[in-house]
C-alpha positions, 0 to 999 in steps of 0.5 A: 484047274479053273476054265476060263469063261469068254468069247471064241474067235467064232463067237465073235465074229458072229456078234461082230456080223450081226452088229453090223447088219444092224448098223446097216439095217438101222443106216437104211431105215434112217435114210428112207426116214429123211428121204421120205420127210422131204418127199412129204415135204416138197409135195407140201410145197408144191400142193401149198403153191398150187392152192394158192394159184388157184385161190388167185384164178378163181378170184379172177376169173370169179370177177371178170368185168364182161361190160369193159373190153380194152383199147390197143395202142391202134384204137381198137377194143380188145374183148374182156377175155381172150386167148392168145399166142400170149396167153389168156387174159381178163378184165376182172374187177374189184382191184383195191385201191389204196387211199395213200396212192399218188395216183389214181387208176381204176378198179377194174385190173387188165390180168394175163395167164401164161407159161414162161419157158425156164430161162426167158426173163420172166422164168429165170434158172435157180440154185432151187430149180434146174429143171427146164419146167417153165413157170406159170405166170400171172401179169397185170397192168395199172391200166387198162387201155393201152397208150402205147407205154403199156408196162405189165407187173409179173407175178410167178405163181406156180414153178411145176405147172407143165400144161396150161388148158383152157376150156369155156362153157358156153350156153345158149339161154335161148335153146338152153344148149351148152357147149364146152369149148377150147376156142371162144368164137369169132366176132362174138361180141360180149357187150351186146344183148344176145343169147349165148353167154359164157358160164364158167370157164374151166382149167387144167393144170398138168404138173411136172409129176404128170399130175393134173388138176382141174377147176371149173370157176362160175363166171358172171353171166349176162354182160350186156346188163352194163354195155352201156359204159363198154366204150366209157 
């Protein structure tokens, strides 16, 4: 009489166990995979959005016009940098200008950091972003003085910066002392001769991984060299 060859019941069991802990096993390293591609990729993203903020500050801050403070719609002039409940804003220079304008305007460019809180007009909810992370806003005007019909241009740069800090290194050419500091003086006229003078300028950006990214930007020194045409 011939044996028949195959498979008991507990044999196939265990083949059918071991199938699916494979399946398992296989399933599990399949969604690390696709967690970790997004991962990689949204922390691509995000570090793409904040070299380009910072390519934007440093152009900015890199040409700040210190000879040209701005003229409020009462007559009085503003400094060429200053820090606000708003925000901080700068005269830079170097603004193109495109020979098929109707219009003409200057160079120079007013420019205004600031956070919007997630849901204000400038920093909207969306289906890509449901958290309450405000967003870094860069704003501009096509003028500089303001007539009273001052209009500014919102550009958001960045939805992951939490914290915004600024700091300016001031130093005395006169005794060489240097200062790192938060608040720039009162009455600290930059369209005049004098001593101390604004070096670098420097900002931290905390994101909303708790991360936090500093830049220190030289800034151009010596503004009283064009006070002449401060008031121009």
């Amino acid at each position: 009489m011939k044996r028949q060859q195959g498979l008991t019941l507990v044999e196939l069991l265990i083949a059918l166990a071991i199938s699916a802990i494979i399946a398992v096993v296989s399933f599990r390293l399949f969604s690390i995979s696709v967690e970790t591609k997004k991962s990689i990729e949204q922390q691509s993203d995000v570090f793409l959005e904040l070299t380009r903020a910072m390519a934007i500050l440093e152009r900015d801050f890199s040409q700040i016009a210190p000879f040209r403070p701005v003229r409020n719609p009462y007559g009085e002039y503003n400094d060429f940098l200053a820090v606000t409940y708003e925000g901080l804003q700068l005269t830079r220079n170097g603004w193109a200008v495109s020979p098929y304008q109707t219009y003409q305007r200057s160079t120079l460019q007013r420019v205004q950091y600031r956070l919007a809180p997630r849901g204000s007009e400038l920093c909207e909810y969306s289906a890509d972003s449901v958290t309450d992370t405000p967003c870094f806003v860069r704003s501009f005007t096509v003028h500089l003085d303001d007539d009273g019909s001052f209009e500014w241009k919102h550009q958001v740069i960045s939805e992951h910066v939490t914290e915004l800090d600024w700091e300016f290194l001031l130093v005395d050419e006169a005794t060489g002392e240097q200062n790192l500091v938060s608040t720039l003086p009162e009455n600290f006229d930059r369209t005049q001769p004098q001593s101390l003078v604004i070096h670098a300028l420097s900002v931290t950006l905390t994101l909303d991984d708790d991360r936090r990214f500093k830049r220190i930007i030289a800034t151009p020194s010596r503004p009283y060299e064009k006070s002449s045409g401060a008031a121009s």
